[in-house]
N, C-alpha and C positions, 0 to 999 in steps of 0.2 A: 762328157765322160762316156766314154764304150763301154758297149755292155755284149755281152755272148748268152749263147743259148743253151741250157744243159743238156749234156749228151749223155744217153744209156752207158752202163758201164760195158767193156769190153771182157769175155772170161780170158783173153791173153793178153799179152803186155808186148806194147811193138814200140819201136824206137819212134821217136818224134822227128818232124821236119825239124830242117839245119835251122841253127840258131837264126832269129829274126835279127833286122841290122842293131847294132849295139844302144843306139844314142833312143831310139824309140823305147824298145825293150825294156832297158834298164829304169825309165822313168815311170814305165806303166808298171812293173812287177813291184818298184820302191812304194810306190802310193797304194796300189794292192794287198801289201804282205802284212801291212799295221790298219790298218780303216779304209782306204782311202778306195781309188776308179780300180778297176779291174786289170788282170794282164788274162789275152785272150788265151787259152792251149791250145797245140798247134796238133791235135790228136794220142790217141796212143790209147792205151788200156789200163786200169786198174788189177790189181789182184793182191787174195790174201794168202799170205803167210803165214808158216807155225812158228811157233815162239815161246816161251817159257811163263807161267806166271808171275804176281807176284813175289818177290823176294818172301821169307818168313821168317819169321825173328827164331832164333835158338832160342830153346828153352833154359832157363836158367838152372843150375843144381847145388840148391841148398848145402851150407855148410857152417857151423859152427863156426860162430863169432867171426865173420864174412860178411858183411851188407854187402858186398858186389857179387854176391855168390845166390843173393836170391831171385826168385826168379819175376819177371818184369810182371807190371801192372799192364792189361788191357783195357782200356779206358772206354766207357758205355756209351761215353759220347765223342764224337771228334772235338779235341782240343780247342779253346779258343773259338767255339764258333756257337752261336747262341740260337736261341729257342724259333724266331724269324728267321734265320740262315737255312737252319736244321731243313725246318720245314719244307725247304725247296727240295731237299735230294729226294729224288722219286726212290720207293721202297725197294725198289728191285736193285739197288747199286749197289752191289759189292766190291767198286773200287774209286777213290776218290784221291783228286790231286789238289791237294792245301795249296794256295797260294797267298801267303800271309804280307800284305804290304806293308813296310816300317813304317808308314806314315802316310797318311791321306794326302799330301802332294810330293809325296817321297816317288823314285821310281826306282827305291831297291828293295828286293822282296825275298821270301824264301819260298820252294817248292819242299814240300811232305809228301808223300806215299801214302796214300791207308786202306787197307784191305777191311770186310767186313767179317765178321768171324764170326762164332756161335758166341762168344765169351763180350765180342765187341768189337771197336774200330783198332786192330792192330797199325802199327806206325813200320812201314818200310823205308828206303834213303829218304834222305834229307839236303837237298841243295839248293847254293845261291841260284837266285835271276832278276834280270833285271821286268820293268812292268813299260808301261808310255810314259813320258819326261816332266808331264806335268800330273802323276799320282793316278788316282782313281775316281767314277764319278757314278752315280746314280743312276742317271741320264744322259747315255753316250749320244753322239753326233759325229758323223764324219768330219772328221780334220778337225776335234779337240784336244787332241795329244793327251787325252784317258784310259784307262782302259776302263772296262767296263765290270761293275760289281754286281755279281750272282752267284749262281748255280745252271753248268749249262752242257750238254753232253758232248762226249769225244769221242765221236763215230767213224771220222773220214782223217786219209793223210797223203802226202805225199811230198814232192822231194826233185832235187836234182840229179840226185844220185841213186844208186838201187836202193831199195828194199833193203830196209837194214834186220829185216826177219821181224818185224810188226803181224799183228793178228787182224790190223785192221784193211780196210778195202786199201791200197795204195796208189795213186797215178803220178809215175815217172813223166816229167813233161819240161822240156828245156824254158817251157814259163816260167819255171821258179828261177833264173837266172834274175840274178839282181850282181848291180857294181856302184859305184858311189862313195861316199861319206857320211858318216853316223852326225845326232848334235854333238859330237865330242872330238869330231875329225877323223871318227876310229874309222875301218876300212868295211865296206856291207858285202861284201862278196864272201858268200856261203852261206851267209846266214839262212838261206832257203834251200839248205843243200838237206834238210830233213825239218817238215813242218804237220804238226797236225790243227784239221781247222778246230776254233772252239767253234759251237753254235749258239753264238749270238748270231741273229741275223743272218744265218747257214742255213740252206737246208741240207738235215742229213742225209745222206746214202749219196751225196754229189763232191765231188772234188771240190779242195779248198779253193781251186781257181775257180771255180762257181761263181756267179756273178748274180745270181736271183738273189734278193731281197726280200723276205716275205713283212717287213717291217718298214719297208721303205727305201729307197736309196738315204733320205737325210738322214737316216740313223744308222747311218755306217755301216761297216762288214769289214770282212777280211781280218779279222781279231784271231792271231793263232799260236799255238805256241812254237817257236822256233828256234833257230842256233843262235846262240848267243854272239854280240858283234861287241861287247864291250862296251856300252854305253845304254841312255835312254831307247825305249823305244817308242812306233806312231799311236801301239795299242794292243801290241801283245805283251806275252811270257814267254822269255827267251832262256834259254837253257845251255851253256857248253855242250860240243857235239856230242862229247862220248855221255854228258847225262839224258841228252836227247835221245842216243840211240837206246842207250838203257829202259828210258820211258816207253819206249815207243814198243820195245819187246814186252815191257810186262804189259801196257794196255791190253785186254782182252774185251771184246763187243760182246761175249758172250755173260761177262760180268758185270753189263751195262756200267761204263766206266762215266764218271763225270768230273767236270772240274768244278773248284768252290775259289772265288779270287774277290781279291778286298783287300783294305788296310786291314791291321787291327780293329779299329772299332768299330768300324762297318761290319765284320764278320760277327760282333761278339753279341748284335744286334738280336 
């Protein structure tokens, strides 16, 4: 299994070397993108973007003999997610992405929005993803087709394609090329066309191609959340593009954003 060296960020963004030959690439980027060996970058630079907050709920305005007219609850604690869970999100996060599993070897899950507020955890969109094929686990390990249950920061992103107006560091790099077939036959091309790493086993301020480990290699990497391909995945949280791109604009690093991922009862823990 190859491994690369992490490179300082670049403050411009330059094109990368011509695509590497297909048949290696695409094997190294596939085991990459979900837990598994790394795909090397073939240079180029990071940079950040302005981009819009999160969404905010309209206020609602009361009216006479109307229940849909009043205005929404903001809930003091994030939904669904219990007093162990809680305690992982570091104080400073005023924004969190739910990822709620159907079912501890389910791999269909929902992604939540929550900003934090003076009042509480406000709830922005609300979308399908899929998770890894065999559910969620405790105790991840490269190449158990889990993802992995926590609380973990979303600092770094990057992508095959530009810069979808993200706040966060970005590196364009023709490594996110991936081609192939999903477990479901469905088609893998694109799905790395916009990804952000989580940090399991990341370290921050470095590209999801990053290949250091501070956990070890046998406990996997490369967990990110990315475009959706229509089926299970190795060991992220896959997102349709246009919800990707959405996410990827409200994340702000300045609102120390994190994710929170689990079935149901693992969160409620």
């Amino acid at each position: 299994m190859a491994s690369f060296a992490r490179r300082p960020a670049s403050p411009r963004r330059r094109l990368r070397a011509p695509l590497i030959a297909a048949g290696a690439l695409v094997l190294s980027v596939t085991l990459a993108g979900c837990g598994g060996a790394p795909a090397e970058s073939t240079g180029g630079a990071r940079e950040s973007t302005g981009a819009p907050g999160t969404t905010q709920a309209r206020p609602g305005r009361p009216a006479p003999d109307s229940a849909e007219s009043v205005a929404p609850v903001v809930p003091a604690r994030l939904p669904g997610v219990g007093p162990a869970t809680l305690a992982g999100i570091p104080g400073n996060a005023r924004q969190v992405v739910l990822v709620t599993g159907r079912g501890k070897d389910s791999p269909v899950s929902q992604v939540a929005l929550y900003r934090r507020t003076g009042a509480g955890w406000e709830r922005g969109a609300t979308w399908p993803a899929h998770n890894a094929l065999k559910g969620w686990t405790d105790d991840h390990h490269a190449g158990d087709l889990h993802s992995p249950i926590g609380v973990f920061g979303l600092t770094d992103a990057g992508g095959l394609r530009p810069d979808p107006g993200t706040k966060l560091p970005y590196d364009r790099s023709v490594g996110f090329t991936i081609a192939g077939t999903g477990f479901e036959g469905e088609s893998l091309a694109g799905s790395f066309d916009y990804v952000v790493a989580i940090n399991y086993n990341h370290v921050p301020g470095t590209s999801p191609l990053d290949w250091t480990r501070p956990l070890g290699a046998g406990k996997g990497g490369g967990i990110w959340l990315h475009v959706d391909h229509g089926g299970p995945t190795h060991g992220c949280v896959s997102l349709v593009q246009e919800h990707m791109r959405e996410l990827m604009r409200t994340l702000d690093p300045a609102q120390h954003p994190v994710i929170v991922m689990g079935d149901a009862k693992s969160l409620a823990r």
